[in-house]
Each structure stands twice: as structure tokens, then as C-alpha cells.
PANU-862014 format. One line per 5 residues: their letters; for each residue x, y, z of C-alpha. Coordinates in pm, 1 decimal, decimal comma, padded with zeros to 6 digits, m for minus. Layout:
! residues N
a	X:Y:Z ~ ...
! end
This chain:
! residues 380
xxxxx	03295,2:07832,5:13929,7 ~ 02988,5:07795,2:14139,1 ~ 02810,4:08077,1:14266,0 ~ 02994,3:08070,9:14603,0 ~ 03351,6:08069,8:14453,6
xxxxx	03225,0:08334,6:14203,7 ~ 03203,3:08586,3:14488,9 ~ 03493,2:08479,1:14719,0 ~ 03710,7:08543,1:14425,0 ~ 03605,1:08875,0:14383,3
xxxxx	03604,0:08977,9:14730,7 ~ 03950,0:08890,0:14731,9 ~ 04005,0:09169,5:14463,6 ~ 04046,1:08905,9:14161,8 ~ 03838,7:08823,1:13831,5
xxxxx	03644,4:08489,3:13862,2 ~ 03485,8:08375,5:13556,8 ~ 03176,0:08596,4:13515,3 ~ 03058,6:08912,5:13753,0 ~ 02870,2:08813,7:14028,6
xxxxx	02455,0:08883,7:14042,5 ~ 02274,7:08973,7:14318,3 ~ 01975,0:09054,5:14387,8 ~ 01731,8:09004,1:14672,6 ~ 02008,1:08860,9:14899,7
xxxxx	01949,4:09199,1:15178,7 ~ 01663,3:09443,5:15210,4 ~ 01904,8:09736,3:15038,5 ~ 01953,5:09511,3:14668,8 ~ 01583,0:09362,7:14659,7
xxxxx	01281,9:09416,7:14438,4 ~ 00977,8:09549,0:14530,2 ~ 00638,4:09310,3:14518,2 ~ 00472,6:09519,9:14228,5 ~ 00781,0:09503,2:14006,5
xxxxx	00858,9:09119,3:14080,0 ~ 00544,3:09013,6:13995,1 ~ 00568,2:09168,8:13676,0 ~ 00906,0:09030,3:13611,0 ~ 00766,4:08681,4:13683,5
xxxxx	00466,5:08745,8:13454,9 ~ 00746,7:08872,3:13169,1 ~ 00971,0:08579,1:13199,1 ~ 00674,4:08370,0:13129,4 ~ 00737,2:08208,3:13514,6
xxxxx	00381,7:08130,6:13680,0 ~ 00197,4:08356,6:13953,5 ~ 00297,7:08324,6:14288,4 ~ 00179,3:08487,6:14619,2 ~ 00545,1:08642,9:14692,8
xxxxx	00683,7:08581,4:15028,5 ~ 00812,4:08945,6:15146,4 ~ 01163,9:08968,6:15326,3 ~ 01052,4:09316,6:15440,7 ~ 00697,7:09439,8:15502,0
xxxxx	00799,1:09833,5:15547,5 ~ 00944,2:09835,2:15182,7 ~ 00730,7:09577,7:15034,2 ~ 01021,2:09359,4:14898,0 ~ 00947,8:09035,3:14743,6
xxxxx	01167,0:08760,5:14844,4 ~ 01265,8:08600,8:14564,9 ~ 01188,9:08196,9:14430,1 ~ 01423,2:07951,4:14353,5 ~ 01280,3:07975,8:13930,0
xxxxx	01404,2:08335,0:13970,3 ~ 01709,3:08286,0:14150,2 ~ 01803,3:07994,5:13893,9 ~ 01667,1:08163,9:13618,1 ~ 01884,9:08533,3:13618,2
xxxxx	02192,0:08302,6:13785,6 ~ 02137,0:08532,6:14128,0 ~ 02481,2:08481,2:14303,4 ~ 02385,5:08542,0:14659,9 ~ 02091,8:08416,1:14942,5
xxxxx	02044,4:08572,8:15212,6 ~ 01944,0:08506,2:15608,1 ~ 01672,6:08744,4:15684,7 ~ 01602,9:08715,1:16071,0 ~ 01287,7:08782,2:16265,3
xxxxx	01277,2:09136,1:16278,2 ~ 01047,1:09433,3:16280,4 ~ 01026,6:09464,4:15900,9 ~ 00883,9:09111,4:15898,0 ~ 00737,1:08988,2:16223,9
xxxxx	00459,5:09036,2:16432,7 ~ 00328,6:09274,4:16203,2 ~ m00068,6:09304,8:16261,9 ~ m00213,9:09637,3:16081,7 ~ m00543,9:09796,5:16203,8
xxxxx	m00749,8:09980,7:16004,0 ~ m00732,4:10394,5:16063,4 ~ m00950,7:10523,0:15783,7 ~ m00719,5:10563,3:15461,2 ~ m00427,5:10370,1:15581,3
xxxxx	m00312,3:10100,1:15712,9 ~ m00093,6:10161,7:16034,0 ~ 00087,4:09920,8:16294,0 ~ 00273,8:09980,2:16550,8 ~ 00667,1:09773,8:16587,3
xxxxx	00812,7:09601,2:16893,6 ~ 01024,2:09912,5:16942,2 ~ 00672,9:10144,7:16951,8 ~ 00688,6:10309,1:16596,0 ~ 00378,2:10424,0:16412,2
xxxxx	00378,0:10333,8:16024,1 ~ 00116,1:10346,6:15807,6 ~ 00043,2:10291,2:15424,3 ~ m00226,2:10410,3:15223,3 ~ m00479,1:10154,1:15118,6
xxxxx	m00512,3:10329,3:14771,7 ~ m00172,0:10265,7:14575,6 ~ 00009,2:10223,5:14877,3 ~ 00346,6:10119,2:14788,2 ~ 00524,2:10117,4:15101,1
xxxxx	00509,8:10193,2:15513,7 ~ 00665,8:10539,9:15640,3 ~ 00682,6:10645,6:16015,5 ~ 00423,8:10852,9:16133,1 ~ 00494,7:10848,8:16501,0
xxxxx	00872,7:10818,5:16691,0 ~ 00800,4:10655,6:17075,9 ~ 01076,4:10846,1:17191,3 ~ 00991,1:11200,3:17042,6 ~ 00970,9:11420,0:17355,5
xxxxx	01125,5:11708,6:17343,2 ~ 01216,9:11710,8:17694,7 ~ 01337,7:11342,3:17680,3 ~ 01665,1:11305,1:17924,3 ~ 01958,6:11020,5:17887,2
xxxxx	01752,7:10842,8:18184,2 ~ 01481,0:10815,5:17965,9 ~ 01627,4:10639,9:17692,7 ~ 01820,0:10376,0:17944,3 ~ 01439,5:10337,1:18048,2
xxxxx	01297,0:10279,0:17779,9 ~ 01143,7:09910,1:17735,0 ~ 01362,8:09827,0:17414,3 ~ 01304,0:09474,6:17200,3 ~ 01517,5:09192,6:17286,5
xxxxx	01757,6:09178,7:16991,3 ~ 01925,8:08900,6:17144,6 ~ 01629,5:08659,0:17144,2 ~ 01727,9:08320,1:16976,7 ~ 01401,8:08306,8:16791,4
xxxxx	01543,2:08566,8:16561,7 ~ 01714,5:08321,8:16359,8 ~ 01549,3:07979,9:16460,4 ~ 01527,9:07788,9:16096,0 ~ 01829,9:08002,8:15955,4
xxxxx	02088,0:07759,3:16013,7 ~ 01911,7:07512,6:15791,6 ~ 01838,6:07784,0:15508,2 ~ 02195,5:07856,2:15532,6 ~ 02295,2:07477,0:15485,4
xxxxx	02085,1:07444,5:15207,0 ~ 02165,7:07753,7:15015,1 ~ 02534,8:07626,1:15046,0 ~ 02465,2:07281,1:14894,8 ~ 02357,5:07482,5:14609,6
xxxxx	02632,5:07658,2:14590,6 ~ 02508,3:07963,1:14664,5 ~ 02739,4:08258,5:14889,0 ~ 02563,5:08318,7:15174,4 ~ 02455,8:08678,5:15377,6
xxxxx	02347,0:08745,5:15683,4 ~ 02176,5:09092,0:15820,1 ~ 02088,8:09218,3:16114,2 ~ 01778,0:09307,2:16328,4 ~ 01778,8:09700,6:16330,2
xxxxx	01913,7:09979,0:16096,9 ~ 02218,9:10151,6:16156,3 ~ 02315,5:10350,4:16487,2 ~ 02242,0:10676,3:16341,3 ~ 01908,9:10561,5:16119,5
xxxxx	01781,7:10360,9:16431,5 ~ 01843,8:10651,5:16641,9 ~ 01657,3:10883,2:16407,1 ~ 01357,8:10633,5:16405,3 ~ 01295,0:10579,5:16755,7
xxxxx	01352,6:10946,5:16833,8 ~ 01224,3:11135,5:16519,8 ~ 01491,1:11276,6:16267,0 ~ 01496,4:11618,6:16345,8 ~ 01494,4:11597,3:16718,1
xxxxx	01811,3:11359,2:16719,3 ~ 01975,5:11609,4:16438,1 ~ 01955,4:11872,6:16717,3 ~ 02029,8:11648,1:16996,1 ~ 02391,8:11610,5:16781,7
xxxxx	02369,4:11948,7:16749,6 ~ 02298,7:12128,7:17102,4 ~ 02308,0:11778,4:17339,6 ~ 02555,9:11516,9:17264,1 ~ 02458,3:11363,1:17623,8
xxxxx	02182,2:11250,1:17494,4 ~ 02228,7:11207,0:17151,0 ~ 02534,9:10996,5:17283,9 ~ 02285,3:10753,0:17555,2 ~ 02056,4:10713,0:17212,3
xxxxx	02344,8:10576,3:17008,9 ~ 02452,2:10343,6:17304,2 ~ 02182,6:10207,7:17310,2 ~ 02183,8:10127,1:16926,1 ~ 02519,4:09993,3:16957,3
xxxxx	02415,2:09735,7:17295,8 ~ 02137,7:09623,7:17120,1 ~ 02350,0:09539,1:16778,9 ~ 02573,8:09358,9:16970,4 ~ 02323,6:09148,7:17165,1
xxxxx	02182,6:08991,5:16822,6 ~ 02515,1:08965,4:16686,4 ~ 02655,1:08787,7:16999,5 ~ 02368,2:08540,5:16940,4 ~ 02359,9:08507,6:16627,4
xxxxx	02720,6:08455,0:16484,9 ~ 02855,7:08191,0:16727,2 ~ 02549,1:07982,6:16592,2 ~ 02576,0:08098,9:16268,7 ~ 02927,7:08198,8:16159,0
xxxxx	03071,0:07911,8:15981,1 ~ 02758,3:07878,9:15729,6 ~ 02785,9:08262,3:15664,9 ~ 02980,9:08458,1:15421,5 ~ 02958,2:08835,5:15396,2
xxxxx	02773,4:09002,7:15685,8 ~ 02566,8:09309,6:15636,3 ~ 02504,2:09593,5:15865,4 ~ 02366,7:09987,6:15745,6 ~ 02349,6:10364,4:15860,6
xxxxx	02303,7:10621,5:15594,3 ~ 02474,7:10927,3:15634,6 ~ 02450,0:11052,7:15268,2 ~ 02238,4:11273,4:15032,8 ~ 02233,0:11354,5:14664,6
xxxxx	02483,7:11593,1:14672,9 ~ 02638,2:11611,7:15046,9 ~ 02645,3:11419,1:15398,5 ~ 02310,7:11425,1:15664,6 ~ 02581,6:11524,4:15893,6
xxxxx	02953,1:11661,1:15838,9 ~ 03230,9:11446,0:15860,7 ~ 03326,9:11604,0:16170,8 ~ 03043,3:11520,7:16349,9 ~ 03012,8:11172,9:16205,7
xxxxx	03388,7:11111,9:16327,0 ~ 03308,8:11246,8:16677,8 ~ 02973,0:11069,2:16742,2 ~ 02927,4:10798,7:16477,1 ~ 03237,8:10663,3:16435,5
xxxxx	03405,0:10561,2:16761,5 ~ 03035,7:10347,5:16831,4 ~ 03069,6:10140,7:16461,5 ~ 03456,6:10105,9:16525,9 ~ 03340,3:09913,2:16826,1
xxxxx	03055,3:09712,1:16644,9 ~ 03276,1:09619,7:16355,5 ~ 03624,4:09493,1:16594,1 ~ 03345,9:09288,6:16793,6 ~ 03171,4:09148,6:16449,7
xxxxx	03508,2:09071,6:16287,9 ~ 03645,6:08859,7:16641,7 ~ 03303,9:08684,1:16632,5 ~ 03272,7:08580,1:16236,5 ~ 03613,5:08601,3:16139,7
xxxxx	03631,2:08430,1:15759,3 ~ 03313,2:08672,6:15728,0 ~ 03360,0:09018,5:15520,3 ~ 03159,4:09272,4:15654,0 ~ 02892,4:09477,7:15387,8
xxxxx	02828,8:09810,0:15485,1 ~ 02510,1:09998,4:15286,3 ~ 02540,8:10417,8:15281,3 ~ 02363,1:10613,1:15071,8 ~ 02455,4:10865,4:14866,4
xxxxx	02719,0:11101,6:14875,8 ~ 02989,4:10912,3:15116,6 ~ 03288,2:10973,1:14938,2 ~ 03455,3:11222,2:15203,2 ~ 03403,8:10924,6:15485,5
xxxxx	03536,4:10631,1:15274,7 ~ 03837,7:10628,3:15416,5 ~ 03708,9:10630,6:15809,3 ~ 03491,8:10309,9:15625,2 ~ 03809,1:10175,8:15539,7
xxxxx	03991,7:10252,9:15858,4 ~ 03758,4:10082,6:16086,5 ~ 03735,9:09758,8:15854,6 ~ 03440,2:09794,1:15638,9 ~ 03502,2:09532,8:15343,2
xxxxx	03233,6:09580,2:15115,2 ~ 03074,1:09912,9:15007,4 ~ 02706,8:09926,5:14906,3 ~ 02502,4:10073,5:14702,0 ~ 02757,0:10279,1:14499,1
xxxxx	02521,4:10571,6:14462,4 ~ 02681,4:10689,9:14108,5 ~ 02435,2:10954,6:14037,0 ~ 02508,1:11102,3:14364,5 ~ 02801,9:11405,1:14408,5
xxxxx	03149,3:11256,3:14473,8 ~ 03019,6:10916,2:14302,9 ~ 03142,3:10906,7:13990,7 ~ 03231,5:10506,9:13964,1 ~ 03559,5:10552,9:13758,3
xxxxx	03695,6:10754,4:14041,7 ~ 03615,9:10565,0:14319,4 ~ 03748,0:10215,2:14147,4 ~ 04112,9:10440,9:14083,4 ~ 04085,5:10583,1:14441,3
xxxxx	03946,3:10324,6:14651,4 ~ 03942,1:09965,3:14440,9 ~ 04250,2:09846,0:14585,8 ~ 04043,7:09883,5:14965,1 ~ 03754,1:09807,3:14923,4
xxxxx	03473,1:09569,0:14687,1 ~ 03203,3:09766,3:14514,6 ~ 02888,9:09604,1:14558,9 ~ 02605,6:09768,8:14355,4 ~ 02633,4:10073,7:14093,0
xxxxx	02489,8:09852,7:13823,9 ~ 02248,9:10043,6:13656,8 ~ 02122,6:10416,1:13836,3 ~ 01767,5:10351,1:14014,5 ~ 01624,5:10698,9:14044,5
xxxxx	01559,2:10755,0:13655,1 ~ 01741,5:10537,6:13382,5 ~ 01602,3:10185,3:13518,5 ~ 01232,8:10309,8:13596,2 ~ 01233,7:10605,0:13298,7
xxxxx	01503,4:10458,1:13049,0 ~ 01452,1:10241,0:12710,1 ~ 01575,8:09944,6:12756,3 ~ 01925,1:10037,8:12518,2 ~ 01956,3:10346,4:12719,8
xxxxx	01954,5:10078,4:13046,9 ~ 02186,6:09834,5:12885,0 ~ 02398,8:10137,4:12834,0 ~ 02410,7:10265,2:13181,8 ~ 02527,8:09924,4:13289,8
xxxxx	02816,8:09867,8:13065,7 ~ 02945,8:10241,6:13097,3 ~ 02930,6:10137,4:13472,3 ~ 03041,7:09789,3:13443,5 ~ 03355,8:09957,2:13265,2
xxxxx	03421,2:10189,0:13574,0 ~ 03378,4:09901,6:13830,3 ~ 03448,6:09542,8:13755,4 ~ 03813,0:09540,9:13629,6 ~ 04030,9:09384,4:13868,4
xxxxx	03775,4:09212,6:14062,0 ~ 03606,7:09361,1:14371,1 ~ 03292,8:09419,4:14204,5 ~ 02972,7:09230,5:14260,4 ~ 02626,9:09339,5:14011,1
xxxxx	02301,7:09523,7:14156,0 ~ 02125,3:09763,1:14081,6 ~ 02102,7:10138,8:14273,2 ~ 01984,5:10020,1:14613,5 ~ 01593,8:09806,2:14551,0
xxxxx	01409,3:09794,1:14263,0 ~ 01141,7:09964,0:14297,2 ~ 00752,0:09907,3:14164,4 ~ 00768,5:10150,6:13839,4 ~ 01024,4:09965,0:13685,5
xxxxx	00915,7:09778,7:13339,7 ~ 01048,5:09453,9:13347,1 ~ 01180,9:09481,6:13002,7 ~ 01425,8:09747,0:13199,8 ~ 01492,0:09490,8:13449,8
xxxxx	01567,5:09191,9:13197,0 ~ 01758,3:09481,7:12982,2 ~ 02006,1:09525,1:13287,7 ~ 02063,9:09140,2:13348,0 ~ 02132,5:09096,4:12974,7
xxxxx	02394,0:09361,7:12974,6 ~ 02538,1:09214,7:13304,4 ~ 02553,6:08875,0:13098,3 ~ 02709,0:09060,9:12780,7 ~ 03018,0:09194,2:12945,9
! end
């Protein structure tokens, strides 16, 4: 099998011939700069200046000796977006700061600055009204200079056999939301003002479906899993209850996902939620999710032998490879190759399972951890 056929076999719930690998193929299952450029060094592969697929998390994109070197299953499309466009940073003392096309403040330290957070929300007034928001000069999603040059990538990343994803241009409805307006003010917008917390989330939504409504009809037939994102989990619980998330969340993605599915039919659709989602699996399910990611396994309700039995018939596991938060960055290298085949075990029978890691990589890992977890994934 080619890489390609590798994954469409397992996304139709059967074994192909080996798991399938991915890594680097969205901005949730990528590799931060610091940690790929000590991979690289490790596998004895020459220094490069990475090219990064997203600025805010400092993830490398990674080359074609990687890719062909650790058998990566999967490219993806990474459109113009603010993660990785038009980013000019100005100097503010200690940090670095820039502000996106949809008016957010980030910054990163200059001193051992690993990544960008939010320091300022555009929309963050507490006396903000629904008029405001449909005010509001927003980016135009649906500008076809997002994905000018994708096309060919596409092309060429199928002539190598590679599977193919495509994200989109914003974070989820709810994470978007939480950006633009600050998290705690939208948490009691939900909370005390569903008026407005409802014109917020429309807005999410008409934006998503202006890119998407560009992008696909160019783009659909090259493309094979599409990936979209809203986290609604924590370590042990939900950001919001399921009650709320069915009431305010749900009926908006429902909408996104029919239109997504009528536009890029042969496409499966990757959804990325943190953490504890196991309660609101089956709403996933319901409103056509394909593809779960990033199996959070350390996280309450997780467990990955109880959510193959539960939910493997429904949906493909895409992540859950080795836990992120302390046995890849912390681990020996057995202990690593452990956690993956204990989890491999859980996950992979059957089919339905493509290989990552906990969500990205991040810079602390030793790359004898990272080639540790790719040996295992080749041992099993």
C-alpha cells in the first residue's frame, strides 16, 4: 500500500498493511521548531531554517527527508491564515507582540520564548451589544488568496502518494469566540446573555462557511480528510456542560458539518477536542464527525480501551499514540516505547486508528523520545 491507500483503508474501519503515521499534516499533530531541529540534528539529517505552518505555536513544517525518512502518512494544506500570514512583530520591551487581521494582541517573550499567547481580545467590552459584533470589521475568510498555490501542493503530495488534509482559517466556534471576545467574558455571555453569546457564534459559523465555500469547490477532489477544531474539554471535565454545549454549540457545528459534507463529499471530516469529551461523543457522532482527534488518554473519561469498545465501530481514532504532557517529554525512552504499545493495543485493532502523538510535540521533548515512539509505532 502507498501512503494514501494506507489511510483510506483505515478510515473505512479495516487493517491496511501497517498503522498509519502522521505527523505535521495539521497545526494540532505537529512539532514544535525547538524539538524538530533537534530531531533533524539526531537523525544525522542536515540543518535547515524550518519553514513554520503556524507562527502562534511555533510549529515546524516538516521536509520531505523527514517526511520520507519516519514514512509520515499524511500532508497537509495549510492556508493563509492568521497563524501564518501577515505577521509583522514590533518590539514592546521584553516581548515580541503583533497584532492579527481579526485585532488580537499576542506577544512572546524574547528570552526563551516558546510560543505567542493573547494578551488583548478586540472585542472585550463589557458592555459590547449583538450590534456590535455584526459591526465589527471581521477578516475576509472567503478571500481566494487563502489557498492560491494549494491546489498544486495538493497535486503533488498525491503523486507521491501521500493522503491529503486540508484545515481551515480560524479555530472552532467556541475557541474563536473566546479569542476575539476574551474567555471569561464569552463564558458569562453563555451564562447570563445567550443574545449575544449567540450573534458571537454566528458570526464564527458565517465566516467558516465563507472559506469553506471557497475553498472546497476548488479544492475538493485533491483533498482527503478535512479538519476543523473547538475544544470544549479539560483534564478531568468539559469548559462547558453538555447541556450548554447542546443548546449553543451544537445546533451552529450541525450546520457547518451538513454544509462541509454536501460541498466535499468523498472527504471525512477530522474534528480536534481536547481533553475530557467523552460525555459529547455521541452528539460528535450524531452530527457526522468522522475522525476524532487527539485522543486525550491521560484525560478523565479517556481511557483508550474504552473508547475503541464503546465508540470504534463510529468513529476513527486519530492520535493517542504516546501521552504528551509527561511520558514523551519526562519518560526514558523504554518507558515511551511502552506507552505506545499499551496504547497501540487499546486503539489500532480493527482499523480506524491512525498514529500521533498527544496533540504537538512540543520543544522539551528529547529526540531519542521522539525516535523511541516511531520505533514502537514500526514494531507493532
Amino acid at each position: 500500500m502507498n501512503s494514501r491507500e494506507r489511510i483510506l483503508t483505515t478510515l473505512e474501519h479495516r487493517e491496511p498493511d501497517r498503522i498509519p503515521f502522521d505527523l505535521g499534516s495539521t497545526q494540532v499533530t505537529g512539532i514544535h521548531v525547538v524539538a524538530y531541529e533537534r530531531l533533524r540534528d539526531y537523525l544525522g539529517l542536515p540543518r535547515v531554517t524550518p519553514a513554520l505552518c503556524d507562527v502562534i505555536q511555533q510549529l515546524a513544517l516538516p521536509d520531505e527527508d523527514v517526511i520520507e525518512k519516519l514514512g509520515v502518512d499524511v500532508r497537509g494544506l495549510f492556508p493563509l491564515n492568521s497563524h501564518n500570514w501577515n505577521i509583522v512583530n514590533r518590539d514592546v520591551g521584553d516581548y515580541w507582540e503583533y497584532v492579527d487581521e481579526w485585532g488580537i494582541t499576542h506577544r512572546r517573550p524574547k528570552v526563551d520564548g516558546l510560543y505567542y499567547s493573547i494578551v488583548r481580545s478586540p472585542l472585550a467590552d463589557p458592555l459590547l451589544t449583538p450590534d456590535d459584533v455584526r459591526a465589527y470589521r471581521f477578516p475576509n475568510t472567503g478571500d481566494p488568496a487563502r489557498i492560491k498555490g494549494l491546489r498544486e501542493q495538493a497535486e503533488q503530495y498525491r503523486a507521491q502518494g501521500k493522503a491529503v488534509m486540508l484545515k481551515g482559517v480560524l479555530a472552532g466556534i467556541f475557541e474563536m469566540a473566546q479569542r476575539v471576545r476574551g474567555m471569561e467574558n464569552l463564558l458569562m455571555d453563555m451564562a447570563s446573555n445567550e443574545t449575544l453569546a449567540g450573534a458571537l457564534f454566528d458570526k464564527m459559523l458565517e465566516l467558516k462557511l465563507a472559506f469553506w465555500e471557497m475553498a472546497l469547490p476548488c479544492l475538493r477532489d485533491v483533498v482527503d480528510v478535512i479538519s476543523e477544531a473547538d475544544d470544549y474539554g479539560t483534564q478531568v471535565s468539559q469548559l462547558i456542560s453538555p447541556r450548554m454545549f447542546r443548546q449553543q454549540i451544537k445546533p451552529r457545528l450541525a450546520l457547518l458539518f451538513a454544509r462541509l459534507k454536501q460541498l466535499a463529499p468523498h472527504a471525512r471530516l477530522f474534528f480536534h477536542s481536547c481533553g475530557n469529551v467523552r460525555p459529547l461523543l455521541p452528539d460528535f457522532i450524531e452530527i457526522g464527525v468522522d475522525i476524532l482527534n487527539p485522543i486525550h488518554i491521560t484525560a478523565t473519561g479517556m481511557e483508550p480501551r474504552a473508547l475503541k469498545r464503546d465508540f470504534g465501530d463510529a468513529i476513527v481514532f486519530w492520535g493517542g499514540g504516546v501521552d504528551t504532557q509527561d511520558v514523551l517529554p519526562h519518560g526514558t525512552p523504554q518507558q515511551v516505547k511502552d506507552n505506545v504499545r499499551r496504547n497501540i493495543d487499546a486503539l489500532a485493532p480493527g482499523g480506524g486508528y491512525v498514529f500521533g502523538a498527544v496533540h504537538n510535540i512540543q520543544a522539551d521533548v528529547p529526540p531519542q523520545n521522539i525516535v523511541a515512539m516511531w520505533e514502537a509505532l514500526r514494531e507493532a
